[in-house]
The first five atom37 places (N, CA, C, CB, O) and aatype in JSON, in Angstrom:
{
  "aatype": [20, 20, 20, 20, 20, 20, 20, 20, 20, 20, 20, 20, 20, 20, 20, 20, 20, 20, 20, 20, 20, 20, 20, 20, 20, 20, 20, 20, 20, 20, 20, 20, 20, 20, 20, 20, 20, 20, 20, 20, 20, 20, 20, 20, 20, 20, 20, 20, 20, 20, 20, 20, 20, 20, 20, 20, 20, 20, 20, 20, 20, 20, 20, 20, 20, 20, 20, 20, 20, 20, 20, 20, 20, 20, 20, 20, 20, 20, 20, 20, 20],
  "atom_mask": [
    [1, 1, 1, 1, 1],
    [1, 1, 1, 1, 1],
    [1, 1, 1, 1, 1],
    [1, 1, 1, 1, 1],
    [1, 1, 1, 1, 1],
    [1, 1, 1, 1, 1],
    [1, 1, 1, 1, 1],
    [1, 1, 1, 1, 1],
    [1, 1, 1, 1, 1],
    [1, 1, 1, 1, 1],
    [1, 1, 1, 1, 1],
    [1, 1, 1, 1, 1],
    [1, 1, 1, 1, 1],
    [1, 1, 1, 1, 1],
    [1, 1, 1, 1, 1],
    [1, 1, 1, 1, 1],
    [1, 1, 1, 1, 1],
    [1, 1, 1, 1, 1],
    [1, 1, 1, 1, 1],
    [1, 1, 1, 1, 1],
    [1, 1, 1, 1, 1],
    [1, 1, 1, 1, 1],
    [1, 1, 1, 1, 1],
    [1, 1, 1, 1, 1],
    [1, 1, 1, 1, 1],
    [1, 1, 1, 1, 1],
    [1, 1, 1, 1, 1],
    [1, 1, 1, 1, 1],
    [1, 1, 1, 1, 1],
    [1, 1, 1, 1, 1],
    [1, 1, 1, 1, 1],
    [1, 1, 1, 1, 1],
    [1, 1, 1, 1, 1],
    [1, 1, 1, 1, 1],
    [1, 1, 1, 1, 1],
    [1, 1, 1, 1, 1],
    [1, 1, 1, 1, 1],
    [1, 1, 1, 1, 1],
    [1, 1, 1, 1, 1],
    [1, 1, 1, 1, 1],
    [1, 1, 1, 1, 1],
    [1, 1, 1, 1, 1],
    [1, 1, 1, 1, 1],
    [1, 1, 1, 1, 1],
    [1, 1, 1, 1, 1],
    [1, 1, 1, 1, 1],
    [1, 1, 1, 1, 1],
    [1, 1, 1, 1, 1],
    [1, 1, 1, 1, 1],
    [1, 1, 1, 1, 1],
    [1, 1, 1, 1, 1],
    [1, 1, 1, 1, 1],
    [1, 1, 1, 1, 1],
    [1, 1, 1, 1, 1],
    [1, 1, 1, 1, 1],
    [1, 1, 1, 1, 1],
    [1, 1, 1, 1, 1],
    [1, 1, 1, 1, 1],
    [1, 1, 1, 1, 1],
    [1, 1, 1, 1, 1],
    [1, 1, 1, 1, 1],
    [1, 1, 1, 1, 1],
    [1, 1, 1, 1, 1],
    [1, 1, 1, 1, 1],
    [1, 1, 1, 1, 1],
    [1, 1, 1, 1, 1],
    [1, 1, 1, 1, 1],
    [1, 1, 1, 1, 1],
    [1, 1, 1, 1, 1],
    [1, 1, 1, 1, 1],
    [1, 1, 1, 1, 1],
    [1, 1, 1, 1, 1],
    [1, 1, 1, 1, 1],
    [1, 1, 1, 1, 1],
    [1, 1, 1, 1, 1],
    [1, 1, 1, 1, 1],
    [1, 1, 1, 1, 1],
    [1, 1, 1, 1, 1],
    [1, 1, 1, 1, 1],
    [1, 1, 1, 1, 1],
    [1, 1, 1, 1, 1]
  ],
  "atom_positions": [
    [[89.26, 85.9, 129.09], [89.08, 86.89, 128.05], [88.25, 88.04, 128.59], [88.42, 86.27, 126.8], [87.22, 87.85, 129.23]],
    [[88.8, 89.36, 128.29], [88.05, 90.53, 128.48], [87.12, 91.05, 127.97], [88.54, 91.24, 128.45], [87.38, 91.3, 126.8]],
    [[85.89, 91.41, 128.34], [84.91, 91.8, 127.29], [85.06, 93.46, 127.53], [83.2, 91.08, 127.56], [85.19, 93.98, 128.64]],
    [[85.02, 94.12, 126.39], [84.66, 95.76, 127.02], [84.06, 96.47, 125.55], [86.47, 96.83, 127.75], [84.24, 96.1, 124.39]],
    [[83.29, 97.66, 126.08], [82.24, 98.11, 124.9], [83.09, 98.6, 124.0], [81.09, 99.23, 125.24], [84.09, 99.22, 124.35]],
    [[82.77, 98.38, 122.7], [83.34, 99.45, 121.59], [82.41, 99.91, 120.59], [84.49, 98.89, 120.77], [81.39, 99.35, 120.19]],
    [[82.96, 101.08, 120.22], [82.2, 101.76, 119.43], [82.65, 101.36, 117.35], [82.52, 103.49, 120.11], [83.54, 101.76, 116.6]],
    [[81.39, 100.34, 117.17], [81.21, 99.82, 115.76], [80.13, 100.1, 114.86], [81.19, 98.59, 115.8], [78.97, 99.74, 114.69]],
    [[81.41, 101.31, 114.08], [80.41, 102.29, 112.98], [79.05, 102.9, 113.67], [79.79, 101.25, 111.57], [77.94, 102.96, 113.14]],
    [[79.41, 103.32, 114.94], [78.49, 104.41, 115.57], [78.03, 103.83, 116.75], [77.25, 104.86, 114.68], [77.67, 104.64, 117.6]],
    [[77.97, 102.85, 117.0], [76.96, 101.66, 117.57], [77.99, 101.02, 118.63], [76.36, 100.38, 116.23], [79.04, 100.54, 118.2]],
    [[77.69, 101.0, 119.99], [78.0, 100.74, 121.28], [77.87, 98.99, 121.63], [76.98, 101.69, 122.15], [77.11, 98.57, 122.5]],
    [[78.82, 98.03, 120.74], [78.65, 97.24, 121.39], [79.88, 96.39, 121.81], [77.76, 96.74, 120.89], [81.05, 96.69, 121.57]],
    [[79.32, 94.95, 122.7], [80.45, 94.56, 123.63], [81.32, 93.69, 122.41], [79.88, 93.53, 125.19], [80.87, 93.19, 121.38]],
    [[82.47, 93.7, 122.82], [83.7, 93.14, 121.95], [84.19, 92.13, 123.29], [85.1, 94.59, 121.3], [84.13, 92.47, 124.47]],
    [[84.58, 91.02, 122.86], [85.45, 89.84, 123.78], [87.08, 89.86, 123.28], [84.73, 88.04, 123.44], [87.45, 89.5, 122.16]],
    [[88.05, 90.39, 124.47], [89.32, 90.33, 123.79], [89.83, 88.65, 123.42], [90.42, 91.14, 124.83], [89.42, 87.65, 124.02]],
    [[90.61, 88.66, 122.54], [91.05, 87.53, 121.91], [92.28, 87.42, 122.0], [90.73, 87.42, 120.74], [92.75, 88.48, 121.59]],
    [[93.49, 86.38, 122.45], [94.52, 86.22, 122.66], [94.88, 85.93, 121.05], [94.72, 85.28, 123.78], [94.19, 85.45, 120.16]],
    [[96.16, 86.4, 121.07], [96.71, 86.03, 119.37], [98.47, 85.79, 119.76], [96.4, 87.81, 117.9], [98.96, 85.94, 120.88]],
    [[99.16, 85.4, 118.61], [100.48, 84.81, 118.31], [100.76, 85.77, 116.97], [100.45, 82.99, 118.03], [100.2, 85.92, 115.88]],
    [[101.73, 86.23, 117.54], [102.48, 86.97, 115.68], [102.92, 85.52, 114.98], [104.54, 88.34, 115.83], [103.73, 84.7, 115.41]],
    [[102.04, 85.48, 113.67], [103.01, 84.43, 113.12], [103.57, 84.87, 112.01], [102.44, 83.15, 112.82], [104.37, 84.06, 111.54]],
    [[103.4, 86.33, 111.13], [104.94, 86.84, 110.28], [104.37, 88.33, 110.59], [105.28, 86.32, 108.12], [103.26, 88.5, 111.09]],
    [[105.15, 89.29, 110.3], [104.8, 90.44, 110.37], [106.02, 90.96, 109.29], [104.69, 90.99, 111.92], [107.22, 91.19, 109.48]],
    [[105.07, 91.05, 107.92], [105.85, 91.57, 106.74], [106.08, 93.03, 106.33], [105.29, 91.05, 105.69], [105.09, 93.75, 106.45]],
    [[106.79, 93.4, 106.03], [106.99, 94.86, 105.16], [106.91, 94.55, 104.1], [108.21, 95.67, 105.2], [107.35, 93.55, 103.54]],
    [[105.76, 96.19, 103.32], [105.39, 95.91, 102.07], [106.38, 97.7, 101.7], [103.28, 95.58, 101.8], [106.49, 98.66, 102.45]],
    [[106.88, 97.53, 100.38], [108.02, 98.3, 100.71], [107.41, 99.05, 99.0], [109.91, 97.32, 101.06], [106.93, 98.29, 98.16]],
    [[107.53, 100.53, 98.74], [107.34, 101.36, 97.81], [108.27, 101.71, 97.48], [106.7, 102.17, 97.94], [109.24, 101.43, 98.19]],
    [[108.52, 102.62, 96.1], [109.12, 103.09, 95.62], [108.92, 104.32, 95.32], [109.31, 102.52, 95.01], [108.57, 104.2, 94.15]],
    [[108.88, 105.43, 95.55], [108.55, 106.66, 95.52], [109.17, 107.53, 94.17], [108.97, 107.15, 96.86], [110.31, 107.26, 93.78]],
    [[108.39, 108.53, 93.54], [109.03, 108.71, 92.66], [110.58, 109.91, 92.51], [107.96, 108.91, 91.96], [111.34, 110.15, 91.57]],
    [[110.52, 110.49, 94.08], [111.75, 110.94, 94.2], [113.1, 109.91, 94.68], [111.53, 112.0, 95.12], [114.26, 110.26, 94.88]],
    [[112.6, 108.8, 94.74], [113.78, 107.99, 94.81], [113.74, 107.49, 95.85], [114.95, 108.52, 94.66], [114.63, 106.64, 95.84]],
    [[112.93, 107.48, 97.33], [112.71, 107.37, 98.57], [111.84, 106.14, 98.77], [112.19, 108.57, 99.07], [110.66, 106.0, 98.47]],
    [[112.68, 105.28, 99.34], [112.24, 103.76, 99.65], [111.33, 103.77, 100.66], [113.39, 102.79, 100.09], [111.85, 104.03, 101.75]],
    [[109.83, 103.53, 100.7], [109.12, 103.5, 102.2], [109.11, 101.86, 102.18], [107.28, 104.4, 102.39], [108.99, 101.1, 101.21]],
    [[109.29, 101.57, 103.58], [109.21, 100.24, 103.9], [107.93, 100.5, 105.63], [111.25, 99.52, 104.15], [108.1, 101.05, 106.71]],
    [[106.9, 99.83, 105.08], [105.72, 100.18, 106.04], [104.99, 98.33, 106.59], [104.3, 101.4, 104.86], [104.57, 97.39, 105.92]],
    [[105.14, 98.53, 107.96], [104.42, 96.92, 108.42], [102.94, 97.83, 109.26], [105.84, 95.55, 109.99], [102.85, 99.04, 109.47]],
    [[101.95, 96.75, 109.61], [101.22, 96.88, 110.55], [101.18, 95.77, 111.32], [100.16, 97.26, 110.2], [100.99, 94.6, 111.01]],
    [[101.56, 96.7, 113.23], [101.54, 95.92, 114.37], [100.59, 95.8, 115.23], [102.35, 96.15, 114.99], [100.14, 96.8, 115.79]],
    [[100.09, 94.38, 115.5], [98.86, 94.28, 116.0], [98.75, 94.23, 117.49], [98.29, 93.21, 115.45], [99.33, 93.3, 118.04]],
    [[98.04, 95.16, 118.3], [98.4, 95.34, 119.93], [97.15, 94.45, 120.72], [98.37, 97.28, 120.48], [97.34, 93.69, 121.66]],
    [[95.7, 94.79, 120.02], [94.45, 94.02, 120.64], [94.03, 93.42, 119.22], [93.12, 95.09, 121.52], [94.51, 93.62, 118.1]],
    [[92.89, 92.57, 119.66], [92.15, 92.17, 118.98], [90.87, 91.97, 119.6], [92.64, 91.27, 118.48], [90.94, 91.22, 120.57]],
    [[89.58, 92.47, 119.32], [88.19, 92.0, 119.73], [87.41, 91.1, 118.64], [87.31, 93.29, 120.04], [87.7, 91.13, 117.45]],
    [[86.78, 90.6, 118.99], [85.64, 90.09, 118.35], [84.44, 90.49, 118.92], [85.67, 88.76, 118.3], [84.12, 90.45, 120.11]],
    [[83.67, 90.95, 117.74], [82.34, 91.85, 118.5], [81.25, 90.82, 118.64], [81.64, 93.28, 117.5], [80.95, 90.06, 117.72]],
    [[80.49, 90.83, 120.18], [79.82, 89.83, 119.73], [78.32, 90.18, 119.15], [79.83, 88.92, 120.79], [77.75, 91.23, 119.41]],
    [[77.79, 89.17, 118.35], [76.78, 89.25, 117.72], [76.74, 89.4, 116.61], [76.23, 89.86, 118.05], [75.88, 88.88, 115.9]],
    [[77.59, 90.07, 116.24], [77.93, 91.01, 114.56], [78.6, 90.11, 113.61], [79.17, 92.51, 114.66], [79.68, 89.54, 113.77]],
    [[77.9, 90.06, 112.74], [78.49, 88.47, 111.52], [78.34, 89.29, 110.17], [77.06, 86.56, 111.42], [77.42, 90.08, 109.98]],
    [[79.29, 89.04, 109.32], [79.4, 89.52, 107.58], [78.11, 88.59, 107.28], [81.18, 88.97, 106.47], [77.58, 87.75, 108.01]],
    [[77.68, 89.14, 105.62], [76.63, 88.36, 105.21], [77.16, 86.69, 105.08], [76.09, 89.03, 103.79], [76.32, 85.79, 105.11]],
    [[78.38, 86.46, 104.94], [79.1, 85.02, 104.76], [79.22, 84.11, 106.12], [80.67, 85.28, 104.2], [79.8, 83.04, 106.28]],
    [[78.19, 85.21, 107.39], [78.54, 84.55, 108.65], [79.48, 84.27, 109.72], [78.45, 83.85, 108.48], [79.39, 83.65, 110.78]],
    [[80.76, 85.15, 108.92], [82.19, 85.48, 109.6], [81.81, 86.01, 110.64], [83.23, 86.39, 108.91], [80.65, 86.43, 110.66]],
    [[82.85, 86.2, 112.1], [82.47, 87.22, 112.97], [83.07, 88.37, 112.42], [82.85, 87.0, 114.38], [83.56, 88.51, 111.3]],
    [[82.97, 89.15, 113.32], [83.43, 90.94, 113.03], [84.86, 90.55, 114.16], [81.8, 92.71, 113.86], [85.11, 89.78, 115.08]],
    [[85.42, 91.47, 113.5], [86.57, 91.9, 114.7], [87.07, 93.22, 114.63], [87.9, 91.05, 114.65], [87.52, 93.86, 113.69]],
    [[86.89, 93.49, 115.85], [87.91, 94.96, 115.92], [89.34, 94.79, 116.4], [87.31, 96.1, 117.03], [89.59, 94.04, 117.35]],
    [[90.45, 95.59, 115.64], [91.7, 95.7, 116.23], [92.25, 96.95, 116.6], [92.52, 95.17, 115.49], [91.8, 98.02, 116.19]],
    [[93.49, 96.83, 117.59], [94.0, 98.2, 117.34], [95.14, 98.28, 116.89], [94.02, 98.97, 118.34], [95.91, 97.55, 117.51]],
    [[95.41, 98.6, 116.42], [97.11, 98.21, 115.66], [97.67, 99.61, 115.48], [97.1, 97.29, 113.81], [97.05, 100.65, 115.28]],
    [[99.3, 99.38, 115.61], [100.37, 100.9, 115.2], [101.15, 100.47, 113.77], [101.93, 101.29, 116.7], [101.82, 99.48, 113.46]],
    [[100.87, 101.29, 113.3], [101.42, 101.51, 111.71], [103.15, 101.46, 111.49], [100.88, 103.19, 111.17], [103.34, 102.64, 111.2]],
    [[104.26, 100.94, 111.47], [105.61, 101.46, 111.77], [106.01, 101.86, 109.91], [106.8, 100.01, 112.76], [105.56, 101.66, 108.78]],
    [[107.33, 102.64, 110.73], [107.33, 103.37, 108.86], [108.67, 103.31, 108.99], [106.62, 105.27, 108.3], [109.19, 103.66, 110.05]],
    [[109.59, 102.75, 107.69], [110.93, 102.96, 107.62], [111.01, 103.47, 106.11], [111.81, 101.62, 108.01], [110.42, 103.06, 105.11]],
    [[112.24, 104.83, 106.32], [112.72, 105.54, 105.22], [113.68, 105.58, 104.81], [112.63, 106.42, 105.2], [114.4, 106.06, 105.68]],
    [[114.27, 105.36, 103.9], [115.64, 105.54, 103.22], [115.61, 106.08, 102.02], [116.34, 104.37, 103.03], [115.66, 105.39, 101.01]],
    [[115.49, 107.85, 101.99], [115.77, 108.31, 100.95], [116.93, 108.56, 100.45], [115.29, 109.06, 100.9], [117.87, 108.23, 101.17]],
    [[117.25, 109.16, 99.19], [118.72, 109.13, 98.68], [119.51, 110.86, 99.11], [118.62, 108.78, 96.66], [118.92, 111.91, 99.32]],
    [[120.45, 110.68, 99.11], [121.26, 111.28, 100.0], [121.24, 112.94, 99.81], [122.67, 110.64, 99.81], [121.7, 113.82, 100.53]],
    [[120.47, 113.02, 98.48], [120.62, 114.39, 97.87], [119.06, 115.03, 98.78], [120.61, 114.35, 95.73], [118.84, 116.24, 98.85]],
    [[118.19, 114.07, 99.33], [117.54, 115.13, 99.98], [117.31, 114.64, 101.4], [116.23, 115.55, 99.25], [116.19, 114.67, 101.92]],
    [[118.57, 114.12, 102.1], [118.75, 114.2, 103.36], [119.32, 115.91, 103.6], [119.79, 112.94, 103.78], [119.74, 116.81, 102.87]],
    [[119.08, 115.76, 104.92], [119.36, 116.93, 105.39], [121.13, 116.6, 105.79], [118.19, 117.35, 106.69], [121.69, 115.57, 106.18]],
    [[121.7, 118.14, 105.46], [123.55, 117.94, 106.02], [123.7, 118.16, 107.19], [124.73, 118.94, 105.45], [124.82, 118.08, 107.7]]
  ]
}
């Protein structure tokens, strides 16, 4: 595992990378009020765990970096011809 510094809420400290497994990666899908279906997942690329840094419940902290993907299917009257 990799350790390397990150910057948490201002503050310079070391994060340990963490190996992970996709186990679902869902789309949560809107309805827009012009008629335009967004269908939006988030994909997870790293994961850290910062060390030292615990919620008041004693959890660790983790930082991720993740890419947002976006699918559109609006209705045909405001596609472009």
């Amino acid at each position: 595992m990799a350790k390397r510094k990150l910057n948490v809420a201002g503050q310079e400290l070391w994060g340990e990378s963490v190996e992970f497994e996709t186990d679902k990666e869902s789309w949560n899908s809107y309805i827009l009020q012009d008629g335009t279906t967004l269908k939006l997942k988030t994909v997870l690329a790293e994961v850290f765990r910062v060390e030292g840094l615990f919620d008041p419940n004693g959890q660790p902290t983790y930082v991720v970096n993740a890419n947002p993907v976006m699918s559109v299917d609006a209705p045909d009257r405001l596609k472009k011809k």
